[in-house]
C-alpha distance (Angstrom), angle and dihedral (degrees) to the residues before:
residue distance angle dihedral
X1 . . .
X2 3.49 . .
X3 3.58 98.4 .
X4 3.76 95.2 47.6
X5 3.58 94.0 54.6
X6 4.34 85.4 43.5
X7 4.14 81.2 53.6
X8 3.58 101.8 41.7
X9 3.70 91.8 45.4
X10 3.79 94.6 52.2
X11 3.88 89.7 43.8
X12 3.50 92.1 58.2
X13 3.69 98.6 44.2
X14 3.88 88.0 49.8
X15 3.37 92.5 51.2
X16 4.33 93.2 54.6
X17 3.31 81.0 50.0
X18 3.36 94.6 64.0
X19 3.60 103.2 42.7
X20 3.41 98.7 40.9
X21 3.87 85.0 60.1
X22 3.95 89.7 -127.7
X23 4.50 88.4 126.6
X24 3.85 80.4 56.3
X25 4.12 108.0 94.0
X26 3.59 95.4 -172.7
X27 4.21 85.0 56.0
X28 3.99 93.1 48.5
X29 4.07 99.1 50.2
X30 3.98 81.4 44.2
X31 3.67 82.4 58.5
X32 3.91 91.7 42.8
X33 3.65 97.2 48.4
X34 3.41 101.6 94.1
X35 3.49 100.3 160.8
X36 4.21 96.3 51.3
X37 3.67 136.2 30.7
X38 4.02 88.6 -13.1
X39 4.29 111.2 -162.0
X40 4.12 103.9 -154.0
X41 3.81 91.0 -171.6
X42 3.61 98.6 96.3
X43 3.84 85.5 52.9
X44 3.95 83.3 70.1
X45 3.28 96.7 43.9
X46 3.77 89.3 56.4
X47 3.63 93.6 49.4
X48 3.44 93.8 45.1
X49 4.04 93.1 59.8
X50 3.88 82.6 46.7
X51 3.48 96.2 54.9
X52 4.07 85.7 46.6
X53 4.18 89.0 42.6
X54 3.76 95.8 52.7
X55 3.85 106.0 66.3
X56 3.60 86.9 34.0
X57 4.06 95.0 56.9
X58 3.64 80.3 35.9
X59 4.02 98.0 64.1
X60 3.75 92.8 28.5
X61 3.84 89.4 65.8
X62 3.97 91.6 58.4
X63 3.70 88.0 57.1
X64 3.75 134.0 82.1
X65 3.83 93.9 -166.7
X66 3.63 137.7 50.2
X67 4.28 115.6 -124.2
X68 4.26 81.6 -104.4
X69 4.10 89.3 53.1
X70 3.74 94.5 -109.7
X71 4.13 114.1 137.0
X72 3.26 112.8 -98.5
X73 3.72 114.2 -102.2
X74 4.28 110.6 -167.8
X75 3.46 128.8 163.8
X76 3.74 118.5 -83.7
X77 3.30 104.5 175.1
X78 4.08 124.4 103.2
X79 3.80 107.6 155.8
X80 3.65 111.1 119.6
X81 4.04 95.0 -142.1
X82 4.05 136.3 176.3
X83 3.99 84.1 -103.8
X84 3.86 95.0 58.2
X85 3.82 95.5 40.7
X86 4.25 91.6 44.4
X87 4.14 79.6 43.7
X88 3.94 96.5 54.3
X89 3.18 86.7 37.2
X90 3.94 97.3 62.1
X91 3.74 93.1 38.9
X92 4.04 89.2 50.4
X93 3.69 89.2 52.7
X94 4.21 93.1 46.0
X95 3.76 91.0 44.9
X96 4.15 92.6 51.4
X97 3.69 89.6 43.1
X98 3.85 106.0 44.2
X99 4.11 94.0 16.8
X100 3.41 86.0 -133.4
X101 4.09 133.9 113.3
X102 3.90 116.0 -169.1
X103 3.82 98.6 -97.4
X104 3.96 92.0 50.3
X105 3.70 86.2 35.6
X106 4.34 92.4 58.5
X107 3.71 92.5 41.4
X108 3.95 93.0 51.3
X109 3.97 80.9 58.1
X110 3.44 87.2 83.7
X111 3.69 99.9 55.5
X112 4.15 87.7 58.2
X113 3.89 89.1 -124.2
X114 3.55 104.7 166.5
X115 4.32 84.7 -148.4
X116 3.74 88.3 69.7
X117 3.57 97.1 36.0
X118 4.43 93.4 56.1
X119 4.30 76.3 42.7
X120 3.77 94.6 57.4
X121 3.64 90.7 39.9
X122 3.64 91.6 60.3
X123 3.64 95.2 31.4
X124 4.20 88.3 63.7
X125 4.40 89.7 42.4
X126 3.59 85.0 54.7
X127 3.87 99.4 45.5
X128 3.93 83.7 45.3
X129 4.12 96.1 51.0
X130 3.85 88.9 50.6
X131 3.67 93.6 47.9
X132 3.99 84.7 56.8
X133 3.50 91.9 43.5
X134 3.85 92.3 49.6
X135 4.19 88.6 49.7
X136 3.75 95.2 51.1
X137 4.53 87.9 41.3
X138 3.98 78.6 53.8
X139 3.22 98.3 45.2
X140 3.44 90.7 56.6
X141 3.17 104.9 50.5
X142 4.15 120.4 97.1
X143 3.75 123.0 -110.8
């Protein structure tokens, strides 16, 4: 049941993706270009799924478990840190270069453009140099 849910959930997202135009670089930089021809509708988009998010968040906090049974597992963190600023700022940078972000970037997959598939490659080197990094910070660290 699980794995249903898993695939219907990521079927569904995919699918926003698509018509919202976010798996479509040329539509994100629009959105990014602030200072030229400057294309507000992913603006609505994103307030849309944070008008959807809220209530959900919302209602998930007064729970314990997930519908499946699983515990539930929210965010706890709040500290503004140099890791989350250095981390926003690399994903800012790759999403205003490549006009991709990873969800947008997997579901372009599909559509064989080359964009998302140099994207994904460096998406997966970067996940695997800060999964080095974060063995050799723990490694350091005393017991």
């Amino acid at each position: 049941m699980r794995l249903l849910f898993s695939l219907l959930s990521g079927l569904v997202f995919g699918i926003g993706l698509l018509i919202s135009g976010m798996s479509n670089p040329a539509k994100v930089l629009g959105f990014l270009d602030l200072a030229g021809n400057w294309d507000p509708s992913l603006a609505l988009v994103m307030l849309g799924a944070i008008l959807v998010a809220m209530p959900a968040f919302w209602l998930a906090r007064r729970r314990r478990t997930a519908w499946l049974g699983d515990a539930m597992q929210l965010p706890t963190a709040h500290a503004i840190d140099r890791r989350l600023l250095l981390g926003s700022l690399a994903f800012g940078a790759g999403w205003g270069i490549a006009g991709f972000c990873p969800g947008p970037a997997l579901v372009s997959l599909l559509t064989g453009l080359p964009q998302a598939w140099i994207f994904a490659g460096a998406m997966l080197a970067g996940m695997l140099v800060f999964e080095v990094l974060e063995r050799r910070r723990a490694a350091r660290r005393p017991a």
